[in-house]
N, C-alpha and C positions, 0 to 999 in steps of 0.2 A: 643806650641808644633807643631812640623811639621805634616805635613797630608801625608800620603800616595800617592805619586805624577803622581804615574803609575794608580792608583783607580782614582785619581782626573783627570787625564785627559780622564778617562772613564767614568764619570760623566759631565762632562765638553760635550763631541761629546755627549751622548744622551741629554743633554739640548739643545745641536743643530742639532742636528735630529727632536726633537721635534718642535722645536720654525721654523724650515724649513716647515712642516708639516702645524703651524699657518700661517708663511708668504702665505701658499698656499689658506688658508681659505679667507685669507685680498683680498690676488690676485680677487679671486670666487667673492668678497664681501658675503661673505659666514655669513648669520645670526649666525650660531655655534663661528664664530670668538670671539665675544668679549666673550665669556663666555669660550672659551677656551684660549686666552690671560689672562684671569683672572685666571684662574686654573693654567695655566703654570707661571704666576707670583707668583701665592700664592708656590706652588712647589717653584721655585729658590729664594725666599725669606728664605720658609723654609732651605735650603738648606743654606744659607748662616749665616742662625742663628744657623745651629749646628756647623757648621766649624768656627762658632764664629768671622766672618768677615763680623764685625756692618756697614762700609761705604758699601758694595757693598751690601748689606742687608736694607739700607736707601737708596740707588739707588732706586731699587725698590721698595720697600715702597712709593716711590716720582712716577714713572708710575702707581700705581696703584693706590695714590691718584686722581691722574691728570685724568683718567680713569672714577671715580667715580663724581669728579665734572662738568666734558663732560658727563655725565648721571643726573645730577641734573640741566644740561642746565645752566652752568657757563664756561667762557673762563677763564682755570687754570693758564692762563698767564698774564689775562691784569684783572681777576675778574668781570671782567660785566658778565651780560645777556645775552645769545645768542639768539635773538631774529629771528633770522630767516636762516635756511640753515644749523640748529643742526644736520642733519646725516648728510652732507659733511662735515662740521667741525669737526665732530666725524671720520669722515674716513682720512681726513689731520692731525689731532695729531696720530692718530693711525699710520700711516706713520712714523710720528717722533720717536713715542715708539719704534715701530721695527725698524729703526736704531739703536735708542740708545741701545738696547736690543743686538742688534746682534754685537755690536761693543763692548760690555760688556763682551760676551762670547767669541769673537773671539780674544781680549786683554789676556782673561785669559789663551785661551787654547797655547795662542802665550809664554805667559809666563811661563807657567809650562813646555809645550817643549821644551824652552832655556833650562829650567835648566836641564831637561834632557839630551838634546844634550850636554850639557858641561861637564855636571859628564859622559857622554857615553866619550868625548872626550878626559878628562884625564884619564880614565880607560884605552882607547886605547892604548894611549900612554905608561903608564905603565906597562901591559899585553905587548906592544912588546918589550921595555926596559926589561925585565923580564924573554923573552924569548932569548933578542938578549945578555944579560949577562950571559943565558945559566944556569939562576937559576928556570925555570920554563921549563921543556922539554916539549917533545909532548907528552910521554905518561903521566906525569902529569898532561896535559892539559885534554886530553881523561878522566879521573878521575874525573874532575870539570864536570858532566853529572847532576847532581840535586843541589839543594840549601844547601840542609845538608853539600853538599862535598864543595860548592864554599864559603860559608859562615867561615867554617872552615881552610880553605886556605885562604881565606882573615885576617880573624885575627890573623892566626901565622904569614903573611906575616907583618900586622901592628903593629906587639910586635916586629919582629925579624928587620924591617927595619924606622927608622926615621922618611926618605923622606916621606915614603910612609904612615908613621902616622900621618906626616900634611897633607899630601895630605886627606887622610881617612877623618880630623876633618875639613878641607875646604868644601868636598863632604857634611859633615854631620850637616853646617850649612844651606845648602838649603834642601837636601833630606835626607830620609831614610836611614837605614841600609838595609831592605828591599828594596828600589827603587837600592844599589847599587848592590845586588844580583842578582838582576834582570838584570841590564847593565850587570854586569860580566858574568850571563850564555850567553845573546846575543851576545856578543863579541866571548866567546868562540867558540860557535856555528860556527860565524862567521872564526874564522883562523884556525880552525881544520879541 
């Protein structure tokens, strides 16, 4: 089931607001740090367990293991002892996690805004094809002012036209009906 992709990339920026907030702690070497790394891992893990996406949910699962055995004074790479120099070693994998961590969210949010920008892109497209075939005027445009009106326009428009019903079922294997309501009042916004 697709997720709400306008919500998700609003989700997506406060995990990295947040996680900006931890790199600032790392920065401090800020004692708060690890205990709030672990709290904002337990968060995005949760997070990836309701949206029922197991690999980016075992990502994390995997720094917060590695976490835990850099606290039990074991290298979670090579398995030895760390027999001396445990809080700088603890603050170089810590380094690593937040990499990995921020190149995690910054993939996803990279990726949920393609697909927006793209369903925004064919929408464009068609909203001016629409206009310039003189089947969509301006004062119907003016009309599309809430979701109730654009939403209902959009589906006589996907019964009454083909094209625009594969287009529809293109948009609506990446995004919502909802995510397209949304493009469409932005657009309109936009040419009116």
């Amino acid at each position: 089931m697709l997720e709400f992709i306008h919500h998700k990339v609003s989700v997506i920026n406060g995990f990295l607001s947040k996680f900006n907030t931890i790199q600032t702690l790392y920065l401090d070497k800020s004692y708060l740090y690890e205990t709030e790394l672990q709290l904002f891992l337990k968060n995005l893990q949760y997070y990836f367990s309701e949206i029922s996406d197991s690999t980016k949910e075992s990502e994390v699962l995997k720094y917060s293991g590695m976490l835990q055995t850099i606290k039990k004074g074991f290298d979670p790479i090579k398995l030895e002892k760390i027999a001396t120099a445990r809080r700088d070693f603890f603050w170089g994998m810590a380094f690593h996690i937040n990499q990995e961590i921020q190149q995690l969210l910054v993939n996803m949010l990279a990726s949920e805004e393609q697909k927006l920008s793209e369903a925004d892109d064919l929408l464009s497209n068609t909203f001016l094809s629409l206009i310039q075939n003189q089947i969509l005027s301006n004062q119907e445009l003016k009309k599309l002012n809430n979701t109730i009106a654009i939403e209902l326009f959009w589906t006589s428009i996907v019964k009454q036209n083909t094209t625009i019903a594969v287009l529809d079922k293109k948009m609506k294997m990446k995004i919502t009906a909802e995510d397209i309501y949304l493009l469409i009042e932005k657009i309109v916004v936009k040419i009116s």
